[in-house]
C-alpha positions as CSV (number, residue, x, y, z in Angstrom):
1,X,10.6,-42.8,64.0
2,X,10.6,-39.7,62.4
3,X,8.1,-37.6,63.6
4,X,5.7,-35.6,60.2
5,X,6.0,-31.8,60.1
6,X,2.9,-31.7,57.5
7,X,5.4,-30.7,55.4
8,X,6.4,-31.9,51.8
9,X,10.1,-32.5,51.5
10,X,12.0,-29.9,49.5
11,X,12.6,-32.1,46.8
12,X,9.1,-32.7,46.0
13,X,8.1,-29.6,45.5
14,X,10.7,-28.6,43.2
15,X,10.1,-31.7,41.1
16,X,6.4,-30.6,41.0
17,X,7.3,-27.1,39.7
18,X,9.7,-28.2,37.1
19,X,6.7,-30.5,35.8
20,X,4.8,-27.7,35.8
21,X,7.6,-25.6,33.9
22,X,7.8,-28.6,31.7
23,X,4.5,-28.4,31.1
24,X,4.1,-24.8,30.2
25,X,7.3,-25.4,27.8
26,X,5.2,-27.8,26.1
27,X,2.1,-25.9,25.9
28,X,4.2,-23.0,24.9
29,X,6.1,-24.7,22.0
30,X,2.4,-26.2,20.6
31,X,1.4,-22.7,20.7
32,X,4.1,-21.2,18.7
33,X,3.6,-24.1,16.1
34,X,-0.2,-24.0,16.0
35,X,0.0,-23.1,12.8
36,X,3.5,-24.3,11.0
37,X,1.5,-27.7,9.8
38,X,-0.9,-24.8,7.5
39,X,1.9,-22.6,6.7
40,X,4.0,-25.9,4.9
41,X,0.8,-25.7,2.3
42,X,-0.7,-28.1,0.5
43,X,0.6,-31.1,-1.8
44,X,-0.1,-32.2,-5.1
45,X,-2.9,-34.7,-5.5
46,X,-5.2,-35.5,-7.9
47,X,-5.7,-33.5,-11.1
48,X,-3.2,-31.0,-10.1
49,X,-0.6,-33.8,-10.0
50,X,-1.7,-35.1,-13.4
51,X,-1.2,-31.9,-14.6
52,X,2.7,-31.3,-13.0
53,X,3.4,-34.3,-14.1
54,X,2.6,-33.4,-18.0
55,X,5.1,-30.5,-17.8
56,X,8.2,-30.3,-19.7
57,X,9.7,-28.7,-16.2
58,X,8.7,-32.3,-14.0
59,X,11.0,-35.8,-14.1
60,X,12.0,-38.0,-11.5
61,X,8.9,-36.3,-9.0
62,X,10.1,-33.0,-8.7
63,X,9.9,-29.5,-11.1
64,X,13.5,-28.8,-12.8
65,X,15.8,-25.5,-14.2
66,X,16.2,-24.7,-17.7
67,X,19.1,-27.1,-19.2
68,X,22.5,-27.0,-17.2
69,X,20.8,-24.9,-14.5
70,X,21.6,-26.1,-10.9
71,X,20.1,-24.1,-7.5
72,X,22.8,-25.7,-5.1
73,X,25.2,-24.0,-2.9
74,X,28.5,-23.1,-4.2
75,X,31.6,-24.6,-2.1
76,X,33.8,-21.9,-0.5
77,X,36.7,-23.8,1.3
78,X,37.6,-21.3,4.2
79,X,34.6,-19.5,4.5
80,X,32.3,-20.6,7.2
81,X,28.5,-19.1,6.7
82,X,27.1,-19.4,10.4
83,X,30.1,-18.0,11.6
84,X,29.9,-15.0,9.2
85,X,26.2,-14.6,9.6
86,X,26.7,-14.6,13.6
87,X,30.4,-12.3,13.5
88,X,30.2,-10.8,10.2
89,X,30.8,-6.9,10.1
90,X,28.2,-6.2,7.6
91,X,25.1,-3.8,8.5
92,X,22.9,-5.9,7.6
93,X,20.2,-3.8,9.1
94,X,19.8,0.4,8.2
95,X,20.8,3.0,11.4
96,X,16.9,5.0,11.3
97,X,13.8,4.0,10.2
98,X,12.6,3.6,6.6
99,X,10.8,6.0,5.5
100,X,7.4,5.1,4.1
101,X,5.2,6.9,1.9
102,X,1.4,7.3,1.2
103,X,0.3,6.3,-2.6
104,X,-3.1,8.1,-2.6
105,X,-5.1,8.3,-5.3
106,X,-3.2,7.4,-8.6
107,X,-2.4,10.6,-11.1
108,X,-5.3,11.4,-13.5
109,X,-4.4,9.7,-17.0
110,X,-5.3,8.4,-20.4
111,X,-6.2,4.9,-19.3
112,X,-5.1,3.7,-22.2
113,X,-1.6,4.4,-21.9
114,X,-1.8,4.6,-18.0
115,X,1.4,2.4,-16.4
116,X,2.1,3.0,-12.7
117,X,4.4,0.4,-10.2
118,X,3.7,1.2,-6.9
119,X,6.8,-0.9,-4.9
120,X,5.3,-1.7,-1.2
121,X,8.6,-3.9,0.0
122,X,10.4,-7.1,-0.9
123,X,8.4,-8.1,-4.0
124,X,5.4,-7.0,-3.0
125,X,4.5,-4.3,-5.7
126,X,1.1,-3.0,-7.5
127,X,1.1,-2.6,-11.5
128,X,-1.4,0.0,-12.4
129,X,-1.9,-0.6,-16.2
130,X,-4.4,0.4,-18.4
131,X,-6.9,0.8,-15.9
132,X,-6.4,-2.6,-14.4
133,X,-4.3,-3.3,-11.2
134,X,-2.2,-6.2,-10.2
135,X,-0.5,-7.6,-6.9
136,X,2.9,-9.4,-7.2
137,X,3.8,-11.6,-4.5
138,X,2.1,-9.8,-1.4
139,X,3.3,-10.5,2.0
140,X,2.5,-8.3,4.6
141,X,3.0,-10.6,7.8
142,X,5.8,-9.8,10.4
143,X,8.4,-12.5,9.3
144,X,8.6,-14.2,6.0
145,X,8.9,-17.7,8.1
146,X,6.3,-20.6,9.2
147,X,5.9,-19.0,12.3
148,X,5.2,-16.3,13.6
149,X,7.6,-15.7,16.6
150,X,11.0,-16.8,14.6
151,X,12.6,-16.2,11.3
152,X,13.4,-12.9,9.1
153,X,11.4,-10.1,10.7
154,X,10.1,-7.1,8.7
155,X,12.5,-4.1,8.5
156,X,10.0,-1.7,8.1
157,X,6.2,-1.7,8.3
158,X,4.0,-2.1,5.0
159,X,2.8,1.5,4.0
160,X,-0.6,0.6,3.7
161,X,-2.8,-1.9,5.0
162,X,-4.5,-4.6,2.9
163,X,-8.1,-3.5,3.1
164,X,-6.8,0.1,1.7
165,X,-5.5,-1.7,-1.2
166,X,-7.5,-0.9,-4.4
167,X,-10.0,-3.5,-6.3
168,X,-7.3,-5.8,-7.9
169,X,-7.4,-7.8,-11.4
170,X,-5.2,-10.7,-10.2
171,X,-2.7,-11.1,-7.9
172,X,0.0,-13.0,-9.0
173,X,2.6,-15.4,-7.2
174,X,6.0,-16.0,-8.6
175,X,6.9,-19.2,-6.4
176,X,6.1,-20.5,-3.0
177,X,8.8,-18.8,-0.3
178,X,7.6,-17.6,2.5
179,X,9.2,-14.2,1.7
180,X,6.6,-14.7,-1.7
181,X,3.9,-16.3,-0.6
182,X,2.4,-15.6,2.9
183,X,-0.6,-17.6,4.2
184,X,-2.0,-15.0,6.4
185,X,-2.2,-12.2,3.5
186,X,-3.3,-15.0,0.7
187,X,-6.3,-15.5,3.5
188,X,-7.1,-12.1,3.8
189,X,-6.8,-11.0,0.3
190,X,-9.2,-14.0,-0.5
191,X,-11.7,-12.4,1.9
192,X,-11.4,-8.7,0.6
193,X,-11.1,-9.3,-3.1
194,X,-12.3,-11.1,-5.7
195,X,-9.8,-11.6,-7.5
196,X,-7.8,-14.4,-9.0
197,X,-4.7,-15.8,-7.9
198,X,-2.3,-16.6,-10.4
199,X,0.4,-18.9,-9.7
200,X,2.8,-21.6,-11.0
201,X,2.3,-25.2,-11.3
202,X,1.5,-26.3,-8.0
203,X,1.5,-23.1,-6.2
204,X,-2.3,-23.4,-6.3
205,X,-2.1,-26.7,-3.8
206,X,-1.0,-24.0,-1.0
207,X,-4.2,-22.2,-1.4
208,X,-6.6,-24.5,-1.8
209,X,-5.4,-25.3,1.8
210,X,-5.7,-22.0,3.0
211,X,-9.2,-21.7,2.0
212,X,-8.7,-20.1,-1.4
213,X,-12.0,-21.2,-3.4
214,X,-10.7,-23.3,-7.1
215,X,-12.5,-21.3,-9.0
216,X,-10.4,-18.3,-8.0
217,X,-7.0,-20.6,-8.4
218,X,-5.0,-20.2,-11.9
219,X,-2.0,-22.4,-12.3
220,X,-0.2,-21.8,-15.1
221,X,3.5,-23.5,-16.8
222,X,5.9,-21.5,-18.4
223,X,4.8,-20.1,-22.1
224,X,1.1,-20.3,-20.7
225,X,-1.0,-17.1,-20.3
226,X,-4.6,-16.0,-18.4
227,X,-6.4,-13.0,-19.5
228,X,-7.5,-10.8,-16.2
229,X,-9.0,-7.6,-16.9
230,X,-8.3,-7.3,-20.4
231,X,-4.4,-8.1,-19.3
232,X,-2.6,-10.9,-20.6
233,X,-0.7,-12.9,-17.9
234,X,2.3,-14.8,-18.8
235,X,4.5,-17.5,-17.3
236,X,7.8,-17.3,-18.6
237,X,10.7,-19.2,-17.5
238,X,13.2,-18.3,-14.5
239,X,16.1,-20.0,-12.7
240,X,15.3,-20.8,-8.7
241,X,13.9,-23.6,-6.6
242,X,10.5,-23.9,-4.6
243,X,10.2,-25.5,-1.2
244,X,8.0,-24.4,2.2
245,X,9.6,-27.7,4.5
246,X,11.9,-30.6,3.7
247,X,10.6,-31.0,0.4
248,X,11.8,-29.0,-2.8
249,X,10.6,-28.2,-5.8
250,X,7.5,-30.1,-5.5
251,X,6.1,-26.3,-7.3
252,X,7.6,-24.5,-10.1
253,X,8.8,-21.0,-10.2
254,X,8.3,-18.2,-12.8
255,X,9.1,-14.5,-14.0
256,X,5.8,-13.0,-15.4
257,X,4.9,-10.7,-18.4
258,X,1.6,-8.0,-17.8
259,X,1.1,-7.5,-20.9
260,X,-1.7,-4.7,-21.9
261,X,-3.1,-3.4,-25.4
262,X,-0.1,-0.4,-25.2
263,X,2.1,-1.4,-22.2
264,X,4.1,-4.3,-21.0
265,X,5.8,-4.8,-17.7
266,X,8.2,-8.0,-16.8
267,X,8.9,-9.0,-13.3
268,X,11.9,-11.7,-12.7
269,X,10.6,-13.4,-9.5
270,X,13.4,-14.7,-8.0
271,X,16.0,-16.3,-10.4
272,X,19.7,-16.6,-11.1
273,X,20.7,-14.8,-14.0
274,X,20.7,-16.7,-17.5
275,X,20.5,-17.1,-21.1
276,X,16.5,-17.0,-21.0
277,X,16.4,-13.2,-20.7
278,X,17.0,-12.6,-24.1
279,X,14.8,-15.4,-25.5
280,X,11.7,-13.8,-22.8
281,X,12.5,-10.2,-24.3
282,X,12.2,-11.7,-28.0
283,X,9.3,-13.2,-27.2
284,X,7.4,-10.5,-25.3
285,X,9.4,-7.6,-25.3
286,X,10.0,-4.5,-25.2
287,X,8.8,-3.9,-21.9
288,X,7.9,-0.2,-20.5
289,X,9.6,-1.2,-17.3
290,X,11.0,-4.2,-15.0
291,X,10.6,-5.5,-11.7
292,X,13.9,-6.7,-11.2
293,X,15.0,-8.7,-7.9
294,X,18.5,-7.1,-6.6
295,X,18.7,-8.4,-3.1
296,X,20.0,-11.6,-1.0
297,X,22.4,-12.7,-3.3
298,X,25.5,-14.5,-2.1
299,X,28.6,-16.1,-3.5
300,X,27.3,-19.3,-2.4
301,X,24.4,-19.3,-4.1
302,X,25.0,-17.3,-7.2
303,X,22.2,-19.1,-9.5
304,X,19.4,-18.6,-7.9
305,X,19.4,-14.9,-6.7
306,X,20.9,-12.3,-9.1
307,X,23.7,-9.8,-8.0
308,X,22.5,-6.1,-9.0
309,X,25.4,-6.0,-12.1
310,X,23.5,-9.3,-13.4
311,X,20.1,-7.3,-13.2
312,X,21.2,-4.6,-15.3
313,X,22.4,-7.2,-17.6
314,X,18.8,-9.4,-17.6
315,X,17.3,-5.6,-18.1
316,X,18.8,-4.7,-21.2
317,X,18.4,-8.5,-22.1
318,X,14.6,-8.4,-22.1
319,X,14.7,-5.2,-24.2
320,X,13.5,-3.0,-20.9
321,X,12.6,0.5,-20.6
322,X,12.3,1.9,-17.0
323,X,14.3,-0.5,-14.4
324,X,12.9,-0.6,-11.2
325,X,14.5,-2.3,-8.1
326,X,13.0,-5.0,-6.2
327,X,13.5,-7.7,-3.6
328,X,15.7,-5.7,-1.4
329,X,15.4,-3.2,2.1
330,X,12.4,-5.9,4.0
331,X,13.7,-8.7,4.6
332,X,17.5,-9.3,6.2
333,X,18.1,-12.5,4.2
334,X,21.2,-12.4,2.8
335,X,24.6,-11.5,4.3
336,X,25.8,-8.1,2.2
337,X,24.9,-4.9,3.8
338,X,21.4,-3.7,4.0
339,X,22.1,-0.6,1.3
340,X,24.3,-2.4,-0.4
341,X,22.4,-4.2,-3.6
342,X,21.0,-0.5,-4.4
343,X,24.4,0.7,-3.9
344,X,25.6,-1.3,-6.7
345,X,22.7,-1.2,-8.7
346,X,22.9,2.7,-8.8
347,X,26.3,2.4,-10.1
348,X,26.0,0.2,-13.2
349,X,22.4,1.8,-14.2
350,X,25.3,4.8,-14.4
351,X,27.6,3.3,-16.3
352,X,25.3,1.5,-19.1
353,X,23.1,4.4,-19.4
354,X,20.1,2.2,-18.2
355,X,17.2,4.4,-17.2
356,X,16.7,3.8,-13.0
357,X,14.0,4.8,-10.4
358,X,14.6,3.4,-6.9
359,X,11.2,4.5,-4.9
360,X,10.6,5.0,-1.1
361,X,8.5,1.7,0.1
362,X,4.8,3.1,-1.1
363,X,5.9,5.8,-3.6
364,X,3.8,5.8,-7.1
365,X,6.4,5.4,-10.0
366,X,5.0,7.1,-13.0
367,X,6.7,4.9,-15.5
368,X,6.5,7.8,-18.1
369,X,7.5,10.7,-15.4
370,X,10.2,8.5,-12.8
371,X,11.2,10.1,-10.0
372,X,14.9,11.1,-10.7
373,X,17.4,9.0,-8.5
374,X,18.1,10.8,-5.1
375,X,19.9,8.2,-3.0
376,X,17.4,8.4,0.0
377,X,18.5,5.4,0.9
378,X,22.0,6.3,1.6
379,X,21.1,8.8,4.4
380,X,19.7,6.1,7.1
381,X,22.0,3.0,6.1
């Protein structure tokens, strides 16, 4: 008979401490996804469904393209994108920091012809016009990604923090991506302004979620406008896809007109390029300037992000003034170089004579004064 030590055999201790680490693996995981069920937003019920479902954009359940427009991947028969995105060569990523800049207070002017774009990162950029200001697709968070500890993290930090934003008109949402639309700084927004949120179809099912009173919530479909501050605000048509899970395009996307009593500004959103440019700048053009997305585009998916050649083209198709570059140098989400979409931007502005200002993240463009083109960028990539 075997005589007890008052010891517990070694194997049941280690079982206990790998229940334990099993545990803590558990409670660990359920931390990091605490709040990924939020983030995924809200779906269409109710009135708001009614409404989708009266679009011209919605069939078969889900919000389409313009006619003949797909958003699928491209096939590339040799070329593997994991392995590329894993062994790939490209600096996706600049050598030295970013440098950021300070807006301050904006330049004394005539109100009446006063049109500033102040570019912040990504998409997130502030329209001073007329005396009114208005936020496009802020997102300030670390990563544009349902949580917090994975996905694309911020290259560089937001120049300014969101309570030292100025009183806004509207802010307005292009679609619902995380690198657009950003619970955590649609939250705090909601607490520190008063502003409306302007969105596409749908979009406003996300922020009812997050706590975003209806009353504040302004869905719009293409061709439909909201006056904000004695701006007009106008959905006009673009070629992407929406999706924050398994789900797409259960919300529709849009470019966006700002349209004051003098000025007029056009931002693309995300989109492919395509024969709706020239139909928008018929419409609503000329514009004094355009926020034009530049960045993540791909071979694979060339209709729903727009190489920097195509956004010259959709710039002169919309009958714009002052081209200014957005959608690139936050977020690594694409597999060219990190300098590269400006790069190549730079060089057609050149060669069609297309007027250009590329600002540091936080510098004031003065539509009517630009900043001359200095290549700032080229120094740190």
């Amino acid at each position: 008979m075997r005589e007890s030590t008052g010891r517990e055999p070694d194997r049941t201790r280690g079982g206990r401490v790998w229940k334990l680490a099993g545990l803590a693996a558990v409670a660990g995981l359920a931390w990091v996804a605490r709040d990924v069920p939020a983030q995924l937003g809200g779906r269409l019920t109710g009135t708001r469904a009614e409404r989708a479902a009266r679009s011209p954009r919605f069939r078969d359940g889900t919000f389409h393209n313009p006619a003949g427009a797909t958003a699928t991947m491209v096939a590339d028969p040799g070329r593997n994108l994991v392995r590329e995105l894993i062994f790939g060569k490209q600096k996706r990523r600049p050598g030295s920091q970013v440098p950021l800049l300070r807006p301050g207070a904006a330049p004394a002017a005539d109100p009446v012809r006063e049109l500033n774009v102040i570019w912040y990162g990504h998409a997130s950029t502030l329209v001073e016009i007329e005396g009114h200001r208005v936020l496009l697709d802020p997102v300030w968070s670390d990563r544009c990604s349902p949580s917090g500890l994975v996905g694309p993290r911020r290259i560089h930090e937001p120049p300014v923090r969101l309570p030292e934003l100025p009183p806004l008109d509207a802010v307005l949402i292009s679609h619902d991506h995380y690198d657009h639309l950003d619970m955590e700084t649609v939250r705090r927004l909601a607490d520190l302004q008063s502003a409306p949120f302007v969105v596409p179809l749908g979009v406003g099912a996300h922020l009812a979620r997050w706590g975003v009173p209806e009353h504040r919530i302004v869905e719009l479909d293409w061709s439909e406008s909201h006056r904000a501050g004695g701006l007009t605000l106008t959905a006009t048509a673009a070629q992407h896809f929406s999706g924050r899970g398994l789900r797409r395009d259960g919300t529709l996307w849009s470019s966006w007109t700002i349209t004051g009593t003098h000025r007029r500004v056009f931002y693309t959103g995300d989109s492919g390029y395509f024969d709706g440019y020239a139909a928008i700048g018929a419409e609503h053009g000329p514009f004094d300037v355009t926020l034009m997305q530049i960045g993540a585009y791909d071979r694979a998916w060339p209709h729903i992000h727009m190489f920097p050649e195509e956004a010259v083209a959709a710039h002169l198709d919309v009958r714009g003034g002052l081209l200014v570059p957005v959608h690139w140098g936050t977020f690594n989400l694409a597999l060219h170089d990190w300098s590269e979409p400006v790069d190549r931007l730079w060089a057609e502005a050149k060669a069609r004579d297309v007027r250009l200002a590329v600002p540091r993240p936080g510098e004031r463009v003065v539509v009517d004064e630009p900043p001359s083109v200095d290549g700032w960028w080229q120094s740190i990539a």
